[in-house]
N, C-alpha and C positions, 0 to 999 in steps of 0.2 A: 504494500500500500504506500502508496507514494505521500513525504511529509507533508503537511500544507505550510501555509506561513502563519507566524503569530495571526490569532484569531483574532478580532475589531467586535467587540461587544459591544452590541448600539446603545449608546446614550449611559453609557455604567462604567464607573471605574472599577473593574469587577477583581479582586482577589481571592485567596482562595477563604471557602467561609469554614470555618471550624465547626462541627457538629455538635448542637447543643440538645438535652435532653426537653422533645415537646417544641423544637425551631427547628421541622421540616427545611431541610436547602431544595427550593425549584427552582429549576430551568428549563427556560423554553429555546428551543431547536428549530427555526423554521427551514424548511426543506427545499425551499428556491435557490435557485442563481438571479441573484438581483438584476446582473447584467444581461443575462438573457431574455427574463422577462420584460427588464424598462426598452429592451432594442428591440422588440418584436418589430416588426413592420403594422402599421396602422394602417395602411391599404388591406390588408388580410383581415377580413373580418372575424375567423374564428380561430379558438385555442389561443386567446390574449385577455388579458386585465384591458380594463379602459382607460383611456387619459383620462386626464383632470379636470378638460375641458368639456367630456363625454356628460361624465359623473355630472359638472357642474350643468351644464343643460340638462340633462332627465331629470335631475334633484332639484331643477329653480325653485327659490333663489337661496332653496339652502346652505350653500356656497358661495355665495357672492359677497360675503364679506372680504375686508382688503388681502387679509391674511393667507385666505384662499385663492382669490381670483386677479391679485398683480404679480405676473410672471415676473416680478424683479424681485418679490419675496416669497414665491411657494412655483414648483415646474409645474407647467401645466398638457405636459407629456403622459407617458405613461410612467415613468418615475414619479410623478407628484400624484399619483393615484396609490402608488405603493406607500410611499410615505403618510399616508391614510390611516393604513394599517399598523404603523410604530402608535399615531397619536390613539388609534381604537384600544390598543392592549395597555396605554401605559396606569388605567384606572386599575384595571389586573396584577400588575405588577406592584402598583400602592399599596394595593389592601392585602398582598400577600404578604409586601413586607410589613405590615403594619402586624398581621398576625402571626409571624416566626422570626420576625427580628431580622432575617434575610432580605438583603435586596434580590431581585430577580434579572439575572442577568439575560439579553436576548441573542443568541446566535443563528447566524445564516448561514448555508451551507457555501454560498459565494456571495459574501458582501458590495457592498456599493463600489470601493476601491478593489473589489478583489481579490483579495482574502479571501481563501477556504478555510473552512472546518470541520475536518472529520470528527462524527461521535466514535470518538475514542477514550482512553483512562482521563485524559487531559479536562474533560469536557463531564465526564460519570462518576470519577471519585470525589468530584465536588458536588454529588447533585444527589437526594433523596428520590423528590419529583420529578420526571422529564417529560414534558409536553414535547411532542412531535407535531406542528400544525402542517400536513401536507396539503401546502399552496401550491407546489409547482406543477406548470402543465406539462402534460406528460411530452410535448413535443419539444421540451427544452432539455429531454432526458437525462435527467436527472435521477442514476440509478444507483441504487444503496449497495456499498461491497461489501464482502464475505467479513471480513476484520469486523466490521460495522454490525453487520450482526452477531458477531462473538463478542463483542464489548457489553451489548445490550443481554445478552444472554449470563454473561458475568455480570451486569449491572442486578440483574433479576434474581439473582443466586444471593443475592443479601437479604435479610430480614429486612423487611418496612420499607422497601422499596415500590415506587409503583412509576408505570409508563403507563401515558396518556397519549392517543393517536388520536390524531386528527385527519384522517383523509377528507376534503372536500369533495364537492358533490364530482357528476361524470355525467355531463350534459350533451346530449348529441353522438352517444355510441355506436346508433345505428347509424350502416350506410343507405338504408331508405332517407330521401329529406322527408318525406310527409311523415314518418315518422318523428324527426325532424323538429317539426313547423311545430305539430301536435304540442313538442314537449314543452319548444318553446312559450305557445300561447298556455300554456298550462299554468307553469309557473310568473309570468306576466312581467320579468323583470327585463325590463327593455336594454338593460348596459351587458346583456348575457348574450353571447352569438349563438348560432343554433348549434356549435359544438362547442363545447368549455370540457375538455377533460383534464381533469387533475388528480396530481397523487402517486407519479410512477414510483418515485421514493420511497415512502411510505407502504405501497402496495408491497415492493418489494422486501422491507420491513418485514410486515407480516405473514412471508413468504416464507423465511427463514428463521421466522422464531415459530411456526404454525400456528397461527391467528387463523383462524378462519372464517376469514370476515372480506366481505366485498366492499366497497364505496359504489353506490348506483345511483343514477339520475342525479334528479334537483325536481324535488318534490313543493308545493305551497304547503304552508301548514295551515289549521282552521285556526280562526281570534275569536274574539269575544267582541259583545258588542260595544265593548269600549276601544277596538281595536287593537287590543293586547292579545299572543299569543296565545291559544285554548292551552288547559290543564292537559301534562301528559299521563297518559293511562299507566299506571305504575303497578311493576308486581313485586309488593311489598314482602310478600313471603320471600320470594328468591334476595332479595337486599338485607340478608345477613350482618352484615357491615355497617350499615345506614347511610350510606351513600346519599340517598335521595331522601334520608330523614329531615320535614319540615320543610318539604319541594314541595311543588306543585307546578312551577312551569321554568321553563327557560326563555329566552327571547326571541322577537319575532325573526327570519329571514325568509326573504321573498323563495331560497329555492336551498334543498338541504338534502344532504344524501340519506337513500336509504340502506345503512347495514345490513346487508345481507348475510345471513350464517349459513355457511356453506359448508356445513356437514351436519349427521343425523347424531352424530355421536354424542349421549346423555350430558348433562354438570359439564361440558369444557364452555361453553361460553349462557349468560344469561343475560338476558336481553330485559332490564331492568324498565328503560322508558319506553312506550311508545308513542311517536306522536301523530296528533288527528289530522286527515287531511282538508283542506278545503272545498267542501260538497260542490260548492257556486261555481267552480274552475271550469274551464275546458277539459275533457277528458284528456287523459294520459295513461299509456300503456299498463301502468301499473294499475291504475283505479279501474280500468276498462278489466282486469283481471280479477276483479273484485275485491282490494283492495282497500280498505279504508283509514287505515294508520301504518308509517313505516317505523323503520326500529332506527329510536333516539340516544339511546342512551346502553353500551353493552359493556359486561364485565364478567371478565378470565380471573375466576379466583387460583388462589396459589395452588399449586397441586406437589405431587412428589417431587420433581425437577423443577420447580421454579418456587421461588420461595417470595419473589413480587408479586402485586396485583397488576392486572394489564385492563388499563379501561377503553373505551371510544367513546369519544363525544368531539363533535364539530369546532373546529376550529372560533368560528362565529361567536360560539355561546362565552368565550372568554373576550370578546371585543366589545367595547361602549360604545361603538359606531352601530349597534346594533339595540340600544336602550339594553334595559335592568333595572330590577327590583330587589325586595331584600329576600324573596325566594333565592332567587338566582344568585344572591349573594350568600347566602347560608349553604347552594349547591358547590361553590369556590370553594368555603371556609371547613365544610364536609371532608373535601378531598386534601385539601393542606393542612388538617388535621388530626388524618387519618392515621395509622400505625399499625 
């Protein structure tokens, strides 16, 4: 495995943090090449994030403050759409460290300068929690090496250890377009091209530690008449743990993947949340299958060889770009203080 260079931890002067009894250390991993995704070509409609200028037209005038909308202070490329996502997580990052004493440090697999970062000892023996948020699109290939998954499997072989995977959704898989169009008008978010697949990393990930778990589509969820998120169906008997003790819902996104469990075999994975879909939609594949909630929320308890938890839950549900409540914050405080 080839070395990287010193890793660039955004926005943290990050050392190493001493382990204190009840101050969980997290860190989050996100699984992009910055450079690849901010250079995408914008004549290509699909398999890209949007500019800044996209976001800020479909969102008017959510964005038209100065802060946002003067290219001499925010890009308004497809780089200042990413840097979106730094400002969405950093309310995440607050309140973790506010509850373990830990700052949270954030790495990218190839940062803005260029710096890589392999998950290696460098990156794991400082970390209890590690969030994996799989952003990158699978056409920037971005694929996890064998080392990568030995670390995480020695990461897992510790007591009180837990990884947290985020594959994003996988919009547009079929080569029919009408299938396509369908999926598109489904989920109704217009900054989404009719193919967005994301996650080669990640997939890969749980490829080689056997997770066996899909990322599918980009589902609408159902809300409430206040237009908040609907309650997810929770099976409280299998949540042991209390994961989702004093949940009730996560936050709203327009298009979210459905977990798919991909084997029949009994207790390896328990599919904790599910969430409701939106009846009013366009049909989509999955609802047209009869369908009516996909799976939100999944967890790999420890077993003989692994002595971690291994959870899923969407990258999303840890961003402020996407509202929250103190549900949703009690489902954070759950997981970072868990043991």
């Amino acid at each position: 495995m080839s070395q990287p260079r010193t890793a660039r931890v955004y926005n943290q002067n990050h050392a190493p943090r001493p382990y204190t009894p009840g101050g969980q250390r997290v860190s989050i991993y996100v699984s992009w090449s910055y450079p690849a995704e901010a250079g995408r070509n914008t004549a290509e409609l699909d398999n890209r994030f949007s500019t800044m200028t996209e976001v800020r037209r479909v969102n008017w005038p959510t964005y038209e403050d100065p802060r946002w909308s003067d290219p001499r202070c925010f890009q308004q490329g497809i780089a200042g759409a990413l840097e979106l996502f730094f400002w969405g997580w950093a309310p995440f990052q607050q309140f973790v460290e506010e509850s373990t004493g830990h700052p949270v440090p954030v790495y990218q697999r190839i940062d803005q300068a260029g710096f890589r970062t392999v998950l290696d000892e460098r990156v794991l023996a400082d970390t209890d929690i590690l969030f994996v948020f799989g952003l990158d699109h699978m056409a920037t290939g971005q694929d996890a090496e064998p080392g990568e998954v030995e670390a995480l499997r020695e990461f897992l072989s510790r007591e009180g250890t837990c990884l947290v995977l985020g594959p994003h959704h996988d919009v547009g898989a079929s080569d029919d377009l009408a299938v396509r169009d369908a999926e598109y008008h489904h989920h109704g978010d217009a900054l989404v091209p009719r193919q967005q697949r994301f996650a080669c990393y990640v997939r890969g990930l749980m490829a080689g530690l056997g997770v066996p778990v899909e990322n599918r589509y980009g589902l609408r969820p159902a809300v409430q008449e206040n237009k908040k998120i609907a309650p997810l169906s929770i099976n409280r008997d299998l949540d042991t743990k209390g994961w989702l003790e004093g949940v009730s819902t996560f936050n709203f996104h327009m298009h979210l993947p459905h977990y798919a469990v991909t084997t029949d075999a009994p207790d390896v994975v328990h599919v904790l949340g599910r969430q409701p879909i939106d009846p009013s939609r366009p049909p989509h594949p999955f609802t047209e299958a009869g369908n009516t909630e996909f799976n939100m929320f999944l967890w790999m308890p420890p077993d003989g060889q692994r002595a971690g938890d291994v959870l899923l839950a969407d990258s999303t549900i840890f961003s402020s770009l996407f509202g929250g409540d103190e549900s949703l914050r009690t489902f954070w405080k759950n997981i970072v203080a868990a043991r």
